[in-house]
N, C-alpha and C positions, 0 to 999 in steps of 0.2 A: 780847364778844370777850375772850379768855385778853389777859397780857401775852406770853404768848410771840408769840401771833399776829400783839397786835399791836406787838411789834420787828422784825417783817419789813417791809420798807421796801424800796421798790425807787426809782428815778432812771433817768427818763426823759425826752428832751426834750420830750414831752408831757404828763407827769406827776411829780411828786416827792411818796412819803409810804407811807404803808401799803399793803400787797397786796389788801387787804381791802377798800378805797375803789378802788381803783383797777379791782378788778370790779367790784364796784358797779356804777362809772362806764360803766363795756364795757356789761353787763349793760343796762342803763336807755339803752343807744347814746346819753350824750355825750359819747365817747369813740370815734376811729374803730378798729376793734380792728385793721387792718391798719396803723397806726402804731403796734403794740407788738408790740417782736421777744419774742416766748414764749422764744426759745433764751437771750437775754439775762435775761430773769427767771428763770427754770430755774436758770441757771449763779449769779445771783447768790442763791437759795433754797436750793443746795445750800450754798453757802461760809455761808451762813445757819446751816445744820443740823451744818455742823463746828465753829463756832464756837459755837454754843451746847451747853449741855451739863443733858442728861435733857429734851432737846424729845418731843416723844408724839409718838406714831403718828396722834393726830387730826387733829395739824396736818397731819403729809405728806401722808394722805387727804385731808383738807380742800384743798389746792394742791392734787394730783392730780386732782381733779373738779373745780375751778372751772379748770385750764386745759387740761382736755380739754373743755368747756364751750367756752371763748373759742379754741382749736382750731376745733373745727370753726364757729364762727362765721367763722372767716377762713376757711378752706377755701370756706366757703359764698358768701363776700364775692370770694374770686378765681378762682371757676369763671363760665363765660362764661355769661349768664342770655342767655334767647329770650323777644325783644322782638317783640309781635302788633304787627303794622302795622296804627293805623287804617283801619276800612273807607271811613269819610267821606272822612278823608284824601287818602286815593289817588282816591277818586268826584271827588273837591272839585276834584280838577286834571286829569282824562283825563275826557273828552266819553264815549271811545268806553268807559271801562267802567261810567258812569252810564248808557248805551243798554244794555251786557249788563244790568245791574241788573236794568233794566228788563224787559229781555225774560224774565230767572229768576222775579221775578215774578209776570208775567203768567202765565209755563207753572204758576208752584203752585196761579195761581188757578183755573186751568181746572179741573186734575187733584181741586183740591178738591173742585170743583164737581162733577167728574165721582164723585166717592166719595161723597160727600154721595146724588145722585140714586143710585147703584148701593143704597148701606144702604138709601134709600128703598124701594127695589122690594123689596128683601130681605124689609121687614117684612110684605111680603104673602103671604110662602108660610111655612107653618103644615107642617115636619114632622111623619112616624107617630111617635109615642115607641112606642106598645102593640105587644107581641109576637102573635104568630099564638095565635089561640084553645087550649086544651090540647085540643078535640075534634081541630085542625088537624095536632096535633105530628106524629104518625103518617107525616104524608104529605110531610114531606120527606126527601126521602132521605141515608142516612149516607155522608157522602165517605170513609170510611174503610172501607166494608163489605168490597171486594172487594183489600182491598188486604190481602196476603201479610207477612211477615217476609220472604224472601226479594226481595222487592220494595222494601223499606227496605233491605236490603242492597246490592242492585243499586245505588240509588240512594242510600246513604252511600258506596260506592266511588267513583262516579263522581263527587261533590262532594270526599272526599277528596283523588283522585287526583293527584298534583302534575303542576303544567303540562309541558308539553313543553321538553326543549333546543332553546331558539331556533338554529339551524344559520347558523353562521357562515362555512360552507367557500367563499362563495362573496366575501367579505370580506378583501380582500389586506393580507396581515399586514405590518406598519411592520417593514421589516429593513436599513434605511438613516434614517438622521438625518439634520435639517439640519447640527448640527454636524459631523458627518462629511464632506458635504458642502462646508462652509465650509472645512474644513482641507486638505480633496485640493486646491479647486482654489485655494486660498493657495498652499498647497508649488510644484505647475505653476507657476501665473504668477510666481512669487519666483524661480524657476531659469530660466524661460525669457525673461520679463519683456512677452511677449507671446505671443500664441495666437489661431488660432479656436477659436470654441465645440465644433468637432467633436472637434478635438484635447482640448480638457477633458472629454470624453465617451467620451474611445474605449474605457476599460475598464471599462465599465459593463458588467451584464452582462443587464439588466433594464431595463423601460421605465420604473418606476419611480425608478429613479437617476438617468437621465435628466433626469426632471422634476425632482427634487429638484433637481440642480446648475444646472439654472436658475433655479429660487428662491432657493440660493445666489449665483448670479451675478446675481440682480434687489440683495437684501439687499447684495454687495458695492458693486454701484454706487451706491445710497442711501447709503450710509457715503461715497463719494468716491473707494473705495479701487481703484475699475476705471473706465477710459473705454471705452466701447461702439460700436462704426464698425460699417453695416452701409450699402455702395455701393448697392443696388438693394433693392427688398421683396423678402423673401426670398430672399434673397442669403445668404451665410458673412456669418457673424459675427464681427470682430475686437475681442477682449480685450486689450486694454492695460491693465498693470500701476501705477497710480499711487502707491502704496502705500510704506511703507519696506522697503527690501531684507533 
Protein backbone atom coordinates (compact mmCIF):
# COMPACT_ATOMS: atom_id res chain seq x y z
CA UNK A 1 0.00 0.00 0.00
CA UNK A 2 1.20 3.72 -1.28
CA UNK A 3 1.58 6.34 1.64
CA UNK A 4 -0.92 8.11 0.18
CA UNK A 5 -3.33 5.30 0.52
CA UNK A 6 -2.43 4.78 3.32
CA UNK A 7 -3.16 8.61 4.95
CA UNK A 8 -6.76 7.93 4.27
CA UNK A 9 -8.06 7.15 7.41
CA UNK A 10 -11.60 7.16 8.26
CA UNK A 11 -13.53 7.37 12.05
CA UNK A 12 -16.11 5.40 12.81
CA UNK A 13 -17.96 4.37 15.73
CA UNK A 14 -17.14 0.98 14.69
CA UNK A 15 -13.96 1.50 13.38
CA UNK A 16 -10.99 4.02 13.66
CA UNK A 17 -7.72 3.77 10.91
CA UNK A 18 -7.06 3.30 7.37
CA UNK A 19 -9.78 2.73 4.48
CA UNK A 20 -7.81 -0.02 3.43
CA UNK A 21 -8.27 -2.33 6.62
CA UNK A 22 -11.46 -1.21 7.13
CA UNK A 23 -12.43 -3.17 3.65
CA UNK A 24 -10.67 -5.68 4.52
CA UNK A 25 -12.64 -5.92 7.44
CA UNK A 26 -16.23 -5.52 5.29
CA UNK A 27 -14.77 -7.77 2.73
CA UNK A 28 -13.83 -10.92 5.14
CA UNK A 29 -17.66 -9.86 7.07
CA UNK A 30 -16.11 -8.88 10.48
CA UNK A 31 -17.43 -5.95 10.12
CA UNK A 32 -21.23 -5.49 9.53
CA UNK A 33 -21.22 -3.36 6.38
CA UNK A 34 -24.70 -1.77 7.22
CA UNK A 35 -22.86 -0.04 10.18
CA UNK A 36 -20.89 2.02 7.86
CA UNK A 37 -22.51 5.03 6.39
CA UNK A 38 -20.42 5.07 2.63
CA UNK A 39 -21.92 8.84 2.39
CA UNK A 40 -19.86 9.64 5.45
CA UNK A 41 -16.58 7.90 4.15
CA UNK A 42 -17.24 9.43 0.50
CA UNK A 43 -17.47 13.14 2.05
CA UNK A 44 -14.50 12.39 4.36
CA UNK A 45 -12.23 10.79 0.99
CA UNK A 46 -13.15 13.61 -0.79
CA UNK A 47 -11.93 16.55 2.02
CA UNK A 48 -8.93 13.75 1.79
CA UNK A 49 -8.30 14.51 -2.04
CA UNK A 50 -8.45 18.49 -1.44
CA UNK A 51 -6.19 18.34 1.11
CA UNK A 52 -3.69 16.33 -0.31
CA UNK A 53 -1.76 17.58 -3.15
CA UNK A 54 -0.57 15.40 -6.54
CA UNK A 55 -2.86 12.30 -5.09
CA UNK A 56 -3.14 9.68 -8.41
CA UNK A 57 -5.97 8.59 -10.11
CA UNK A 58 -5.09 5.10 -8.65
CA UNK A 59 -6.15 5.93 -5.56
CA UNK A 60 -9.74 7.51 -6.50
CA UNK A 61 -10.09 4.33 -8.78
CA UNK A 62 -9.01 2.11 -6.05
CA UNK A 63 -11.97 3.89 -3.55
CA UNK A 64 -14.27 3.81 -6.35
CA UNK A 65 -14.34 0.10 -6.72
CA UNK A 66 -13.98 -1.05 -3.32
CA UNK A 67 -17.07 1.09 -2.27
CA UNK A 68 -19.12 0.15 -5.14
CA UNK A 69 -18.10 -3.38 -3.83
CA UNK A 70 -19.24 -2.54 -0.15
CA UNK A 71 -22.41 -0.80 -1.90
CA UNK A 72 -23.85 -3.26 -3.22
CA UNK A 73 -23.09 -5.46 -0.36
CA UNK A 74 -25.47 -3.36 1.72
CA UNK A 75 -28.05 -3.08 -0.83
CA UNK A 76 -27.84 -6.81 -0.76
CA UNK A 77 -27.96 -6.81 3.18
CA UNK A 78 -31.20 -4.52 3.23
CA UNK A 79 -33.34 -6.02 0.39
CA UNK A 80 -35.88 -8.43 2.12
CA UNK A 81 -34.49 -12.20 1.51
CA UNK A 82 -37.44 -15.26 0.98
CA UNK A 83 -37.22 -17.38 3.76
CA UNK A 84 -38.32 -21.46 2.67
CA UNK A 85 -40.28 -22.71 5.51
CA UNK A 86 -39.26 -26.00 6.70
CA UNK A 87 -41.19 -28.79 5.44
CA UNK A 88 -40.60 -30.92 8.65
CA UNK A 89 -41.42 -28.05 10.50
CA UNK A 90 -44.79 -27.24 9.52
CA UNK A 91 -45.33 -31.60 9.24
CA UNK A 92 -43.93 -31.65 12.97
CA UNK A 93 -46.94 -29.46 14.21
CA UNK A 94 -50.28 -30.11 11.72
CA UNK A 95 -51.51 -33.83 11.84
CA UNK A 96 -53.62 -33.07 9.04
CA UNK A 97 -50.59 -32.11 6.57
CA UNK A 98 -48.40 -35.09 7.74
CA UNK A 99 -51.86 -37.19 6.38
CA UNK A 100 -51.54 -34.97 2.94
CA UNK A 101 -47.90 -36.03 2.93
CA UNK A 102 -48.84 -38.90 2.99
CA UNK A 103 -51.44 -39.46 0.67
CA UNK A 104 -48.64 -37.28 -2.15
CA UNK A 105 -46.73 -40.06 -1.56
CA UNK A 106 -48.63 -42.79 -1.87
CA UNK A 107 -50.16 -41.27 -5.43
CA UNK A 108 -46.06 -41.06 -6.72
CA UNK A 109 -45.77 -44.49 -5.73
CA UNK A 110 -48.46 -45.95 -7.64
CA UNK A 111 -47.88 -43.67 -10.90
CA UNK A 112 -44.33 -45.03 -10.47
CA UNK A 113 -45.31 -48.15 -10.48
CA UNK A 114 -47.64 -47.45 -13.10
CA UNK A 115 -44.60 -46.12 -15.52
CA UNK A 116 -42.34 -48.64 -14.48
CA UNK A 117 -45.03 -51.61 -15.82
CA UNK A 118 -45.98 -49.32 -19.04
CA UNK A 119 -41.69 -48.96 -20.10
CA UNK A 120 -42.05 -52.67 -19.31
CA UNK A 121 -44.55 -53.57 -21.94
CA UNK A 122 -42.85 -51.02 -24.29
CA UNK A 123 -39.86 -53.13 -24.46
CA UNK A 124 -41.76 -55.72 -26.28
CA UNK A 125 -42.70 -54.14 -29.48
CA UNK A 126 -39.89 -54.03 -31.90
CA UNK A 127 -40.56 -51.10 -34.64
CA UNK A 128 -40.05 -51.47 -38.82
CA UNK A 129 -36.96 -49.16 -39.17
CA UNK A 130 -36.63 -50.67 -43.20
CA UNK A 131 -38.20 -48.66 -45.99
CA UNK A 132 -40.37 -50.50 -48.58
CA UNK A 133 -38.26 -52.55 -51.02
CA UNK A 134 -36.82 -50.22 -54.22
CA UNK A 135 -38.81 -53.06 -56.47
CA UNK A 136 -42.02 -51.53 -54.14
CA UNK A 137 -41.19 -47.65 -54.69
CA UNK A 138 -43.28 -47.41 -57.84
CA UNK A 139 -46.40 -48.38 -56.11
CA UNK A 140 -47.04 -45.54 -53.95
CA UNK A 141 -48.68 -43.04 -55.03
CA UNK A 142 -47.41 -39.19 -55.45
CA UNK A 143 -49.70 -36.90 -53.13
CA UNK A 144 -48.54 -34.10 -55.25
CA UNK A 145 -49.43 -35.65 -58.88
CA UNK A 146 -52.69 -34.13 -59.49
CA UNK A 147 -52.30 -31.07 -57.82
CA UNK A 148 -52.15 -27.73 -60.07
CA UNK A 149 -50.37 -24.21 -59.40
CA UNK A 150 -53.59 -22.87 -59.46
CA UNK A 151 -54.50 -25.18 -56.79
CA UNK A 152 -51.57 -23.82 -54.45
CA UNK A 153 -52.97 -20.67 -55.22
CA UNK A 154 -56.47 -21.20 -54.42
CA UNK A 155 -55.18 -22.50 -51.32
CA UNK A 156 -52.39 -19.78 -50.41
CA UNK A 157 -55.44 -17.20 -50.75
CA UNK A 158 -57.38 -18.85 -48.51
CA UNK A 159 -54.62 -19.26 -45.69
CA UNK A 160 -53.68 -15.79 -46.42
CA UNK A 161 -56.82 -14.37 -46.34
CA UNK A 162 -57.32 -12.01 -43.22
CA UNK A 163 -60.14 -12.99 -40.81
CA UNK A 164 -63.22 -11.40 -40.83
CA UNK A 165 -64.49 -7.95 -38.88
CA UNK A 166 -65.87 -9.40 -35.88
CA UNK A 167 -69.49 -7.31 -36.12
CA UNK A 168 -70.05 -5.42 -33.29
CA UNK A 169 -73.49 -3.63 -34.39
CA UNK A 170 -75.19 -5.49 -32.07
CA UNK A 171 -73.03 -4.37 -28.92
CA UNK A 172 -74.37 -1.06 -27.16
CA UNK A 173 -71.84 1.44 -27.23
CA UNK A 174 -70.87 3.09 -23.51
CA UNK A 175 -72.42 6.81 -24.30
CA UNK A 176 -73.03 7.59 -20.50
CA UNK A 177 -70.57 7.23 -17.58
CA UNK A 178 -70.65 6.52 -14.09
CA UNK A 179 -69.17 9.67 -13.51
CA UNK A 180 -71.75 11.41 -15.21
CA UNK A 181 -73.92 9.80 -13.58
CA UNK A 182 -72.71 10.48 -10.00
CA UNK A 183 -72.71 14.23 -10.76
CA UNK A 184 -76.43 14.59 -12.38
CA UNK A 185 -77.80 12.92 -9.48
CA UNK A 186 -75.29 15.01 -6.92
CA UNK A 187 -76.59 18.42 -8.44
CA UNK A 188 -80.72 16.87 -8.00
CA UNK A 189 -80.34 15.79 -4.54
CA UNK A 190 -78.08 18.98 -3.39
CA UNK A 191 -80.98 21.40 -4.72
CA UNK A 192 -83.81 19.38 -3.86
CA UNK A 193 -82.36 17.56 -0.82
CA UNK A 194 -84.75 14.84 -1.56
CA UNK A 195 -86.40 12.85 -4.48
CA UNK A 196 -87.75 9.73 -5.79
CA UNK A 197 -85.77 7.64 -7.96
CA UNK A 198 -88.10 8.41 -10.74
CA UNK A 199 -87.64 12.12 -10.48
CA UNK A 200 -83.55 11.24 -10.70
CA UNK A 201 -84.40 9.54 -13.89
CA UNK A 202 -86.72 11.51 -15.77
CA UNK A 203 -84.42 12.85 -18.38
CA UNK A 204 -82.79 9.97 -19.36
CA UNK A 205 -83.36 9.37 -22.57
CA UNK A 206 -82.21 5.57 -22.86
CA UNK A 207 -82.49 2.50 -20.95
CA UNK A 208 -79.18 2.57 -20.49
CA UNK A 209 -78.91 5.75 -18.34
CA UNK A 210 -81.41 4.42 -16.40
CA UNK A 211 -79.28 1.69 -15.20
CA UNK A 212 -76.49 3.51 -14.93
CA UNK A 213 -78.10 6.23 -12.29
CA UNK A 214 -78.91 3.42 -10.29
CA UNK A 215 -75.37 2.27 -9.90
CA UNK A 216 -74.73 5.62 -9.26
CA UNK A 217 -77.40 5.77 -6.61
CA UNK A 218 -76.23 2.07 -5.23
CA UNK A 219 -72.31 3.78 -5.14
CA UNK A 220 -73.85 7.04 -3.41
CA UNK A 221 -75.43 5.11 -0.71
CA UNK A 222 -72.22 2.90 0.07
CA UNK A 223 -70.38 6.31 0.54
CA UNK A 224 -73.20 7.30 3.17
CA UNK A 225 -73.86 10.12 1.21
CA UNK A 226 -77.87 9.07 0.45
CA UNK A 227 -80.44 7.36 2.77
CA UNK A 228 -82.81 4.94 0.76
CA UNK A 229 -86.76 4.45 2.06
CA UNK A 230 -88.79 2.14 -0.05
CA UNK A 231 -92.65 1.61 2.00
CA UNK A 232 -93.71 -1.63 0.14
CA UNK A 233 -91.51 -4.16 -2.52
CA UNK A 234 -91.67 -2.34 -5.31
CA UNK A 235 -92.94 0.58 -4.36
CA UNK A 236 -91.08 4.62 -5.25
CA UNK A 237 -88.25 4.90 -4.15
CA UNK A 238 -87.25 7.83 -1.70
CA UNK A 239 -83.63 9.60 -2.03
CA UNK A 240 -82.65 11.34 0.84
CA UNK A 241 -79.90 13.62 0.55
CA UNK A 242 -77.31 12.95 3.56
CA UNK A 243 -74.46 14.59 2.22
CA UNK A 244 -72.90 18.25 2.44
CA UNK A 245 -74.88 20.99 0.83
Amino acid sequence: MSEERAGFAVELPVFAGPFRVLADLLLEQKIDVCDVPIAVVTERFLEHARETDGWSLEEATWFLAVCAILLELKVGRLMPRHEAVDEEDLIGVSPDLAYARSLELAAFRRVTAWLAERIERETLYVPRLAGPPPEFAHLYPDVLEKVTAQDLARIAAAALRPPPVLDLSHVTPIRYTMAEALRAVREHLQRRRAARFRDLVADCEERIQVVVRFLALLELYREGTVELRQAETFGEIEVVWEGAA
